[in-house]
MITORRO-964277 format. One line per field, with one value per atom (N, C-alpha, C): atom name; residue number from 0; x, z, y. Coordinates in steps of 0.2 Angstrom, whole numbers, m for minus. Last residue first. Layout:
// MITORRO-964277
kolmi CA:...
zator NUM:...
x X:...
z Z:...
y Y:...
This chain:
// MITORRO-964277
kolmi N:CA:C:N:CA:C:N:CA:C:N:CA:C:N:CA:C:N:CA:C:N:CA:C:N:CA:C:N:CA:C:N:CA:C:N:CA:C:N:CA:C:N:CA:C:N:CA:C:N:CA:C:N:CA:C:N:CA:C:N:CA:C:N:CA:C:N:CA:C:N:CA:C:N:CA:C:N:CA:C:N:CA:C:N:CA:C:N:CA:C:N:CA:C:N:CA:C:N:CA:C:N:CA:C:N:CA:C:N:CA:C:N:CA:C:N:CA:C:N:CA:C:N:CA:C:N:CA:C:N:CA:C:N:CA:C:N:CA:C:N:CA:C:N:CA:C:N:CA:C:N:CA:C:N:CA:C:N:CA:C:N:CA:C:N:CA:C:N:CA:C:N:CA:C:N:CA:C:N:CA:C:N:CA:C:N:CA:C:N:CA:C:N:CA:C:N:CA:C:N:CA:C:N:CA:C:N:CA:C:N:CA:C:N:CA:C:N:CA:C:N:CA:C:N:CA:C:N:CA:C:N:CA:C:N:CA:C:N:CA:C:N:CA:C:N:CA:C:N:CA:C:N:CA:C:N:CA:C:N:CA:C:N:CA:C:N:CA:C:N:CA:C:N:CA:C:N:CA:C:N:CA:C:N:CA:C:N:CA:C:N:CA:C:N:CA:C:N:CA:C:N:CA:C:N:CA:C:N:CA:C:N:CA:C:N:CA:C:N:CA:C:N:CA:C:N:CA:C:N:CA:C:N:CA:C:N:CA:C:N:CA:C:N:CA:C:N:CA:C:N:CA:C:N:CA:C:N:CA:C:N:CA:C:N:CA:C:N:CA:C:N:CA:C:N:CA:C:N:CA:C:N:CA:C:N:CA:C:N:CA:C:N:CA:C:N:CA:C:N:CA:C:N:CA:C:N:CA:C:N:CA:C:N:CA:C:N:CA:C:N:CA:C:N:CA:C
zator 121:121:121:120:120:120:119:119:119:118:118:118:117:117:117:116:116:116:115:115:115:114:114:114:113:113:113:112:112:112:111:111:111:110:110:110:109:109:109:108:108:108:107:107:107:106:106:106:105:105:105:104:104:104:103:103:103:102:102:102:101:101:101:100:100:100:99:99:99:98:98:98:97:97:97:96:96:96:95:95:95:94:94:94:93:93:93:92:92:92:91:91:91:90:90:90:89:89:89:88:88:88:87:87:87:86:86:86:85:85:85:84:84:84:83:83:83:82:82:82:81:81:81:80:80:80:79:79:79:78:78:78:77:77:77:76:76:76:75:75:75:74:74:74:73:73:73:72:72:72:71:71:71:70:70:70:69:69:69:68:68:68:67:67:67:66:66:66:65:65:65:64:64:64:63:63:63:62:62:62:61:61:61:60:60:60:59:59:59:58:58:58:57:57:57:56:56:56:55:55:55:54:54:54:53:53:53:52:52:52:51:51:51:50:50:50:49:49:49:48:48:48:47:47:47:46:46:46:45:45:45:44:44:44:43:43:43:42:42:42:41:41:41:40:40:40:39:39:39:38:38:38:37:37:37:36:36:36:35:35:35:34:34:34:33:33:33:32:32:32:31:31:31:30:30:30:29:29:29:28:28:28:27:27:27:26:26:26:25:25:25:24:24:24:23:23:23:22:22:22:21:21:21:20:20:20:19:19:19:18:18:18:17:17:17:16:16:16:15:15:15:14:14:14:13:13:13:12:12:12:11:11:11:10:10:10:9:9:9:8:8:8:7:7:7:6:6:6:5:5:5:4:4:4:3:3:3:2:2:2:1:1:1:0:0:0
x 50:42:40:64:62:53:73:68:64:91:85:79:104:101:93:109:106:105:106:108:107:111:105:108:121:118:114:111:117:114:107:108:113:116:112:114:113:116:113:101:104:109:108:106:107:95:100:100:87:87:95:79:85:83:70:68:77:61:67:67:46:49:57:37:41:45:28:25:31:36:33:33:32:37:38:17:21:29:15:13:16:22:24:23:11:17:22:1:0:8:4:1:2:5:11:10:m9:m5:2:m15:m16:m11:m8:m6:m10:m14:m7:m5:m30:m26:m19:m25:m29:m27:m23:m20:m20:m32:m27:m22:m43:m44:m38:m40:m39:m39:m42:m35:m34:m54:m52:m44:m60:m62:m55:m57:m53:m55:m60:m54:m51:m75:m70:m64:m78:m78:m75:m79:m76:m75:m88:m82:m77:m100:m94:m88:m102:m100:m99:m102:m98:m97:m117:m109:m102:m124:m122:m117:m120:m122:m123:m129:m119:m125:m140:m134:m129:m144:m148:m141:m136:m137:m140:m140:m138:m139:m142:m145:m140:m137:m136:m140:m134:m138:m140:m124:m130:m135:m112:m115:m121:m109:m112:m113:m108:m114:m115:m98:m102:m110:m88:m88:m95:m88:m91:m93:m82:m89:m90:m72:m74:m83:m65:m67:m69:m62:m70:m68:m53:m62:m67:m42:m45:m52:m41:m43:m45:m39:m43:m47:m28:m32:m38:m18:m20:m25:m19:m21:m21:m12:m20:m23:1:m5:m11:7:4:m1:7:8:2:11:7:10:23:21:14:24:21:20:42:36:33:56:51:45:75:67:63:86:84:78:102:96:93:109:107:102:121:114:114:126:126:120:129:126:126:144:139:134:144:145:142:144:144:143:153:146:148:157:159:152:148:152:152:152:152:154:154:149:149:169:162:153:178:178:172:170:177:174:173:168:175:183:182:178:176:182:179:168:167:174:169:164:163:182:180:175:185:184:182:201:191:190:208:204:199:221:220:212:215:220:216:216:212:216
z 33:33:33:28:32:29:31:25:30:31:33:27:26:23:25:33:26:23:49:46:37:59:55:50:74:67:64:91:85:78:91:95:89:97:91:92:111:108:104:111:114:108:120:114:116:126:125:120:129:126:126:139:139:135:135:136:137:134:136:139:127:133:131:120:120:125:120:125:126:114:118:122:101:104:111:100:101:105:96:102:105:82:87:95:76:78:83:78:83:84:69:77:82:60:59:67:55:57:58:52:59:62:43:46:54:33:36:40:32:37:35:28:33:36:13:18:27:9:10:16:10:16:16:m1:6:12:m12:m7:m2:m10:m10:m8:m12:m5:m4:m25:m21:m15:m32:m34:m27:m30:m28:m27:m35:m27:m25:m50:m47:m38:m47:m50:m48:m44:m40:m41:m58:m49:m44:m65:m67:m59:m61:m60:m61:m62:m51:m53:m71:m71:m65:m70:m71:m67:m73:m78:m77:m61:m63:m69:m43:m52:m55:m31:m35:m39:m14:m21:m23:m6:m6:m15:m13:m6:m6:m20:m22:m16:m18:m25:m24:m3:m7:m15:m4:m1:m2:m13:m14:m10:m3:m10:m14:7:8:2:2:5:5:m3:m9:m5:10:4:1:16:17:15:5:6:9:11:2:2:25:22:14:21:23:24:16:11:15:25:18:15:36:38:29:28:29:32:27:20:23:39:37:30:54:49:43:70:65:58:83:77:72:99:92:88:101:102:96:111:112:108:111:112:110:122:114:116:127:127:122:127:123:126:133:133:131:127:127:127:140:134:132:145:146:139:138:140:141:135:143:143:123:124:132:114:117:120:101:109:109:90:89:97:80:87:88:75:71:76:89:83:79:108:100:93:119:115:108:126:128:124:118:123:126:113:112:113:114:116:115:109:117:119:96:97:105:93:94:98:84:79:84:94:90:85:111:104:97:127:121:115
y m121:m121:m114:m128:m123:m120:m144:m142:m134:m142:m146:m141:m140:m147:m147:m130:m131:m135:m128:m131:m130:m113:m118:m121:m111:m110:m112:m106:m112:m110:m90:m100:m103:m76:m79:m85:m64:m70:m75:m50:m58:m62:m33:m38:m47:m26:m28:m32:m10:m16:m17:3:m1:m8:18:11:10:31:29:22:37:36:33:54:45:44:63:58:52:71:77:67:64:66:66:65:58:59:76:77:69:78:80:80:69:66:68:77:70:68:86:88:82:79:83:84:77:72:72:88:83:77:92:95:93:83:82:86:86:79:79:98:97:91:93:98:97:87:82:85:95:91:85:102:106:99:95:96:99:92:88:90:106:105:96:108:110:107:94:99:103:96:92:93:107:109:103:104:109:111:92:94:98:98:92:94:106:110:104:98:103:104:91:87:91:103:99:93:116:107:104:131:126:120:139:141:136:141:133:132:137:142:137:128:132:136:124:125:132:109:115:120:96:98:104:97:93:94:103:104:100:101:108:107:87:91:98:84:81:86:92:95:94:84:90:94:72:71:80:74:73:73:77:84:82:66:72:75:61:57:64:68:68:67:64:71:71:50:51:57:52:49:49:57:62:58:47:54:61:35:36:46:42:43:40:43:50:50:35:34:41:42:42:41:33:37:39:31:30:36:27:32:28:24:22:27:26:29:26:15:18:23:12:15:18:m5:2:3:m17:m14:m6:m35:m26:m25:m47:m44:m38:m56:m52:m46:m72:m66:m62:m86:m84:m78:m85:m88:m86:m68:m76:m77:m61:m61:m68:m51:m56:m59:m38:m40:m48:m38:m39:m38:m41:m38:m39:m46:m47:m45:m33:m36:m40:m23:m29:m35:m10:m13:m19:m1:m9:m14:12:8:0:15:14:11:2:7:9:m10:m8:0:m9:m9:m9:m10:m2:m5:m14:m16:m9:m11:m10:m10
């Protein structure tokens, strides 16, 4: 082993760059799906603007405040509750992602012949 490669990359030449016939590197890596988390807040935002909508206009009121004032007002909140709400769904899922992700083996493959600069790329 020459002083610039490292133990794990004994025998491999310098940059990753493997001779042609050679044997490929294999990694194990992890595997999971994750929840992507702004649909899970934008979707919590909507049903609070849908719940806040159905207490201030469904539900009867004071005649003394306006049914737009009191959207208003119950959009405000029901509306971050429910951004709340959906991120802590989406904190549940991730971790239960975990919990599920598997152990895979990838190798690497060797890169074809170069590409030319002259041709026309589509």
């Amino acid at each position: 082993m020459s002083s610039h490669e490292t133990p794990g990359t004994a025998g491999t030449e310098p940059h990753g760059e493997s001779a042609p016939g050679s044997v490929p590197e294999r990694r194990e890596v992890t595997v999971r799906r994750a929840p992507k988390y702004v649909p899970f807040l934008i979707l919590g935002g909507l049903v609070g603007v849908v719940a806040a909508a159905i207490i201030a206009y469904a539900l009867p009121g004071d005649a003394s405040y306006d049914s737009g004032s009191v959207f208003g007002f119950f959009m405000v909140l029901c509306a971050a509750g429910g951004v709340i709400l959906g991120a802590v769904a989406a904190l549940v899922l991730d971790r239960i992602s975990v919990r599920r992700a598997e152990r895979a083996v990838v190798e690497s493959v060797p890169d074809s012949a170069p590409d030319a600069d002259g041709e026309n790329r589509a």
